[in-house]
N, C-alpha and C positions, 0 to 999 in steps of 0.2 A: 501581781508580778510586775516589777519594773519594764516601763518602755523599752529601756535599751539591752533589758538581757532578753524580751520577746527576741528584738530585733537582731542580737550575737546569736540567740538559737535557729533563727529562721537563716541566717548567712551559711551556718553549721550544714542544715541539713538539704541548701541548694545542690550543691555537688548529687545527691541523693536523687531527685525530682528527674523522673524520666521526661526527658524531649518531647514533643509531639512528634511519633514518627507514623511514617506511612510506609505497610508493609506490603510489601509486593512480590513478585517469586519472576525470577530468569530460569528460561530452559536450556542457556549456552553460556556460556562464558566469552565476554565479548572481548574482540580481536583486537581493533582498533579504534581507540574514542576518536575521533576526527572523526568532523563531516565530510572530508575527501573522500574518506578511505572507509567507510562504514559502509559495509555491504552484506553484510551479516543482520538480521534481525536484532538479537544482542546488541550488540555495538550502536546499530541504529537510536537504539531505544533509550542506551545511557547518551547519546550522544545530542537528542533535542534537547535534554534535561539542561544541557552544560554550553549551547551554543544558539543564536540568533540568526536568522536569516535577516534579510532589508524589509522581506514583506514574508506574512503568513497567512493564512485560511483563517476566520473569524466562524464563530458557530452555524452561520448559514451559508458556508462555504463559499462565501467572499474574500477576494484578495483584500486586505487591510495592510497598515506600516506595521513593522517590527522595530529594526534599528534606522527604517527609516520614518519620515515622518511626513514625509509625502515627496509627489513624483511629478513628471511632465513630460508628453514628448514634443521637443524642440523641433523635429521633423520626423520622418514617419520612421527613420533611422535611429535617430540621437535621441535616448532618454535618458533626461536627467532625474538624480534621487538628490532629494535634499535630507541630509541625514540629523538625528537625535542628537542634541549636545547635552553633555554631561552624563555622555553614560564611558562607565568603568570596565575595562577586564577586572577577572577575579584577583587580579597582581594589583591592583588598584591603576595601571596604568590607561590612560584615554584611549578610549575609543574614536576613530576618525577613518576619514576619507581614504589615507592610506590603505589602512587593513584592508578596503575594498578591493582597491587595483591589485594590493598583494596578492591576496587570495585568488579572484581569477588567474595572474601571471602563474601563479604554482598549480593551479588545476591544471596547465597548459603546458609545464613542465616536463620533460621529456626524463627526470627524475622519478617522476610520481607518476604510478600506474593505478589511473584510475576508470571507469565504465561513467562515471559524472563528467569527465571531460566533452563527452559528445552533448551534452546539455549547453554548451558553449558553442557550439560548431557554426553558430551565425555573427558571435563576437568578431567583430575586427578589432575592439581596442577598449581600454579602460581609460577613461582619463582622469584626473586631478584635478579641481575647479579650482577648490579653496580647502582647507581642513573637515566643510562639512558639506559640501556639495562633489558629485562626483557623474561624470556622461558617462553611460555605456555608448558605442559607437557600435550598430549592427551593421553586416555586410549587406543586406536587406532588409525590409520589412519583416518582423514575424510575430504570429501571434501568440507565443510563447516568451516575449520577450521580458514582461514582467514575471511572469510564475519561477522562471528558471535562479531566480533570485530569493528565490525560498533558502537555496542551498544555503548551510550556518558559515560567517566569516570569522575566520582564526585569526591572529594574532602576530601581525609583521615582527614587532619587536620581540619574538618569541621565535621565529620560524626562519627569520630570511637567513641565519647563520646556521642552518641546519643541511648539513650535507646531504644526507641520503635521509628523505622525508619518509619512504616506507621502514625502516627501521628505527628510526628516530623514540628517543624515550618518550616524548613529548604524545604519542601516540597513548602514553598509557598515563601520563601525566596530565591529562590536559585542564588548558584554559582557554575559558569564554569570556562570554558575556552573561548566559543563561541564568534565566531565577535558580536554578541549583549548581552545587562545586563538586568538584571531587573529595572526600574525606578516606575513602579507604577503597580500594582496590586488593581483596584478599588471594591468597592462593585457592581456597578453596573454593572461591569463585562468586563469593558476597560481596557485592556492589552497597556502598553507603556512601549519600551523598547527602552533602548538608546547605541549607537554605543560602542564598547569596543576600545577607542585610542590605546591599546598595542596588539591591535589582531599581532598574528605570524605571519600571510600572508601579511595583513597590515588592518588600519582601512576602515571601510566600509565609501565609498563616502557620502552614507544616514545616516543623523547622527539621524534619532528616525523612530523608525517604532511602528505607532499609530496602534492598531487592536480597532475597532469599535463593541461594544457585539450587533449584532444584527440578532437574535434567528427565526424570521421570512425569507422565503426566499422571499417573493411579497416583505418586505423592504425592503432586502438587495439588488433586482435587482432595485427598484426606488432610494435607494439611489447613485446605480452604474448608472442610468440613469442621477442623477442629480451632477454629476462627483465630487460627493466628496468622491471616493474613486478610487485608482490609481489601484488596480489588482483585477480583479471578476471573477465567471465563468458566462456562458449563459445556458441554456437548449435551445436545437434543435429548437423549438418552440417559443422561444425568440429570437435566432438571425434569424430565417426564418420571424418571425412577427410582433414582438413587437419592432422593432429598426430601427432607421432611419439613415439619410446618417449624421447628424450631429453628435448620437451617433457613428457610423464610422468613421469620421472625430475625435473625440476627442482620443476613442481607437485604438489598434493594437488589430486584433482579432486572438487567437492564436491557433488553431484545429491541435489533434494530438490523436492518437489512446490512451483511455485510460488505467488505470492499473486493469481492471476488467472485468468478462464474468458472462454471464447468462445462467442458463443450464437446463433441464427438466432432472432430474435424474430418474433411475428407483429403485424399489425397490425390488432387485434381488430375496429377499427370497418370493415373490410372484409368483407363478406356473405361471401364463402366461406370467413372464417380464424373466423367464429363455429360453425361445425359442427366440434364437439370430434371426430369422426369423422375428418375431415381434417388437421387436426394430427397427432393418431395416427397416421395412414398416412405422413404425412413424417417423424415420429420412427421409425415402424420401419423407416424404405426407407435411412434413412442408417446407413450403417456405420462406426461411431464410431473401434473399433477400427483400419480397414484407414486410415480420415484418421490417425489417429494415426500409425501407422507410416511413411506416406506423407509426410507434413508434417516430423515431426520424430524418424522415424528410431526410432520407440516413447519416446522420452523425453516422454514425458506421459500424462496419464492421462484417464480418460474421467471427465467431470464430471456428476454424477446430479441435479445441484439448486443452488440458490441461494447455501446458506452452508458455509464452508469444513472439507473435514474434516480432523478432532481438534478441534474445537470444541465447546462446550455446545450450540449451534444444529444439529448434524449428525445424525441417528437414526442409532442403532448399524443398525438394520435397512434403509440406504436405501433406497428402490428402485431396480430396475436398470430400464432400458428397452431392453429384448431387438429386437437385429436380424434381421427377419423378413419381406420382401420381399412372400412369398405374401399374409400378412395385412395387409399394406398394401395389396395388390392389392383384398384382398375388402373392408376399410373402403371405398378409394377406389368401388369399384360401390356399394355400401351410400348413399353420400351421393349417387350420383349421373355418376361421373367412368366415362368407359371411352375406346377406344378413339378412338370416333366424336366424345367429347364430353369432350377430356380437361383437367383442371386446368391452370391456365395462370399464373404468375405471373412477378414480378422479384425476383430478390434485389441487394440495391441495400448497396454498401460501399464503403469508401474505398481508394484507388487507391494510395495511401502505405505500407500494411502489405501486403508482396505475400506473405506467409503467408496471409492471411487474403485475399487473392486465388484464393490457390492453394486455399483450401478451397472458395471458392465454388465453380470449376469443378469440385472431386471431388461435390460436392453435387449439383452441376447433372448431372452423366452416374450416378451413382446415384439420380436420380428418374427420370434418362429411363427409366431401365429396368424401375421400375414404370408406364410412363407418364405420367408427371409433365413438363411443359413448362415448361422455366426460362430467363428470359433473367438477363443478371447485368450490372449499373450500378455503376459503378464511377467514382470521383471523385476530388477533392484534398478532402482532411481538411476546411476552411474552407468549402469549397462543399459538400462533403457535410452537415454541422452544420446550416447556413446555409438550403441548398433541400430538403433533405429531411429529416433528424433532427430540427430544431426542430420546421419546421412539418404533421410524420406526412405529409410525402407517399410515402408507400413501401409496396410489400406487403407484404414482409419484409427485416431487416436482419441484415446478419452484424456482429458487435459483441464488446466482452468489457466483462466490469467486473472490479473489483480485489476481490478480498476479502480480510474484517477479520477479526482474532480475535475483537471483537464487532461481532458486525453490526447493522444497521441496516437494518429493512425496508421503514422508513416510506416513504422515497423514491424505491424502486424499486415497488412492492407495493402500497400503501394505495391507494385512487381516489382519492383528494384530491392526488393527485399526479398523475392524469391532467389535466396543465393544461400551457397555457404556458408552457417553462420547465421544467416538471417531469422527471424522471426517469423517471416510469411509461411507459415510448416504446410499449410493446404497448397501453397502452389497456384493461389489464387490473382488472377488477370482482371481488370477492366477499365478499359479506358477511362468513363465517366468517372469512377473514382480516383483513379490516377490525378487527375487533372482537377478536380474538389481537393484531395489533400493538399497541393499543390498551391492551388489556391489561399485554402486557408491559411498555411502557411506563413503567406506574408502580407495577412490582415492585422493591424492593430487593433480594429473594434472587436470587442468579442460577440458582439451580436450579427454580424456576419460571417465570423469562424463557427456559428453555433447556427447559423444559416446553411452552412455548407458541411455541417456533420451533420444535421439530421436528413440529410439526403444522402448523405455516404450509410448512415444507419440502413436506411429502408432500401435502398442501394443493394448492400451486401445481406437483410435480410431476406431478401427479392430469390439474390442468385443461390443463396444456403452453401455455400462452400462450409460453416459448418452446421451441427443441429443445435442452436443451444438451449441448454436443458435448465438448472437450476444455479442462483445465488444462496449458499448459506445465510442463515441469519448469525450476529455476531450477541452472543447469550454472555452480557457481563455482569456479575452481583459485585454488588459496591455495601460496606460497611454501611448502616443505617445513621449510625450515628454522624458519620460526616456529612457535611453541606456545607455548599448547595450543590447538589448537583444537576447539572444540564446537558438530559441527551439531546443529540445535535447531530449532522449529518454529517461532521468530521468526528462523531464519537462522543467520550465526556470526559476528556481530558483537558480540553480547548481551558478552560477557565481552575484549573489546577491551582493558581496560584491564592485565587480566593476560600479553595476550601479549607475549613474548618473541623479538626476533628477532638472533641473535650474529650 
């Protein structure tokens, strides 16, 4: 056959030749593609694809450059970024210094309501060097100064003529920088986004990544069983049960401790939860390990404190809090509690996470059996927040929070957060800590912020304001045939752009 009708038949049947896509599954339908305004999981999720911070997390959970390209502080206040030239938004317009100041001034806008605005709360000011250099100016020291520059920077020539930013199309049209664009935004809630050819690192191998809206999780694990989709998670219970050696054979299963703990807080300004005696005896009467087992099939770990380990914030020496029945026993006499006169409380949580149901009641028959009398409340998410987490009407609360590679203790921790609103839900006081956070605050080394949190750890494991119990493990299968992939303590996402999938 002639060269040139090979080569008229092979042009024929391009249009034909399926993409490289990467299929993935949403359980929402996302609100807002902005980085300001993304506070939904969803949104979140389409919204790193399509946007750049200055600096981001590297696989060992190092700050590294994104859009910038390195940094300095001029005084322990003034840091300056020296930024990336030659990188494009998706409109092909430059990238520059501007966009920087932009984006701060409108996080600070009294148009745009956003919960990322208090991540600025030590900015006094953005300035303008030159087109590629730009100072943040802090009101202090702090050691958050670089992280908080994670946040993704949107597009001056896009945004400064935009009236009202929470409404704004641009919300659901957006432009970046990010290795992937936007291509379709459907109604029924399929997200398709396609490769940006001029990414600055370079274009990503995957040239469309499909997310599939499917809102149910029994769908989304049959449709991960019936491999039409390449990255999933599993519950404990699913890869202990529900999967077979072929589902193995087609995934990589990928287990790693996850970004979140679950905890039995106390609510301090109740008289019997201030005798540190009694705390004690409910940490030692629960048996961390056998919930663990019980819940999720040992796929998780037992969590010793507040901030997440492999972290600067974690003591290499945690403490452990040993399961010991008897001496739960002898505290509970010691405060006063016996047979005749025994402790008596509620654990009160939300009715929607039935894991965390299911721990309450392992909780609740491991105290009876030091004596311990427990009823357990249980709600809808909205009513639970609403009657009882706001306004601290509760004993005790079974709960989780998420944790950061750098953490922030001010909000859960500090008594100035015992308020209205606040995050301190236990009502928990102490000086020492007060004055550690406080500190750290306005350190720029981080090996003195990570000085001063692992004393706030042992600190607050010391006083047990609350019990904490276990970290889930995060159970992710990835298609086999893609690579490379690199689990990593930010996940195996971090290097997306290199993978490969024939």
């Amino acid at each position: 056959m002639p060269r040139y009708t090979i080569l008229f038949l092979w042009l024929l049947a391009m249009p034909f030749l399926e993409a490289s896509t990467l299929h993935l599954s949403l359980g929402a339908n996302p609100s807002r593609i902005n980085p300001l305004l993304a506070t939904d999981s969803a949104s979140g999720e389409i919204t790193n694809w399509i946007f750049n911070g200055l600096v981001k997390f590297d696989k060992n959970g190092t700050i590294v450059g994104d859009l910038a390209e390195s940094w300095e502080f001029m005084t322990p206040t003034i840091l300056r970024f020296h930024l990336r030239r030659g990188v494009t938004w998706h409109d092909h317009e430059p990238f520059g210094a501007e966009d920087v100041a932009f984006t701060f001034h409108l996080s600070q806008s009294k148009k745009l309501f956003t919960p990322y605005s208090s991540e600025f709360r030590y900015v006094d000011d953005v300035r303008v060097i030159d087109p590629y250099t730009v100072d943040v100016i802090y009101k202090k020291p702090y050691y958050k100064s670089l992280s908080i520059w994670m946040m993704g920077i949107v597009p001056q020539h896009i945004w400064r003529h935009v009236k009202d930013p929470m409404t704004s199309v641009h919300n659901r049209q957006p432009i970046g920088t990010g290795p992937y664009k936007l291509e379709n935004l459907s109604l029924s809630g399929d997200v398709i986004l396609e490769a940006n050819k001029n990414y600055f690192e370079h274009p990503p191998h995957i040239e469309k990544i499909h997310y599939h809206f499917i809102p149910d999780p029994t769908t989304q694990f049959m449709t991960l069983k019936a491999r039409e989709l390449d990255v999933g998670s599993l519950t404990p219970l699913q890869i202990e049960k529900q999967i077979d050696h072929s589902f193995r054979d087609y995934y990589r299963i990928v287990s790693m401790p996850g970004h979140g703990y679950t905890y039995l807080g106390f609510n301090l300004k109740r008289k019997k939860f201030q005798d540190t005696r009694v705390r004690r005896a409910i940490d030692m009467a629960i048996d961390k390990k056998t919930l663990i087992d019980i819940l999720f099939f040992s796929h998780a770990k037992v969590c010793r404190g507040p901030f997440m380990p492999g972290t600067f914030a974690y003591p290499e020496d945690a403490p452990e809090s040993p399961y010991d029945p008897q001496r739960a026993k002898a505290l509970l006499a010691e405060a006063g509690y016996d047979a005749s006169h025994p402790l008596t409380f509620t654990i009160s949580t939300n009715a929607n996470n039935a894991t965390r149901l299911y721990a309450a009641q392992i909780i609740q028959y491991q105290l009876g059996k030091v004596g311990v009398k427990v009823k357990i409340r249980a709600m809808e998410w909205q009513a639970f927040l609403n009657t009882v987490v706001t306004p601290r009407r509760f004993d005790a609360i079974l709960l989780g929070w998420s944790l950061g590679l750098i953490p922030d203790a001010y909000p859960l921790w500090h008594s100035e957060s015992d308020k209205l609103g606040g995050f301190n839900l236990a009502g928990y006081h102490n000086d020492d800590v007060d004055r550690l956070i406080k500190e750290a605050e306005h350190q720029t080394d981080i090996k003195e912020v990570g000085r001063r949190y692992k004393k706030i750890f042992k600190t607050i494991v010391r006083d047990k304001p609350y019990v904490f119990l276990y970290i889930p493990d995060s159970i992710t299968v990835v298609n086999r045939k893609i690579h490379p992939i690199e689990p990593s303590i930010v996940g195996i996402m971090h290097n997306q752009i290199d993978w490969i999938k024939p």
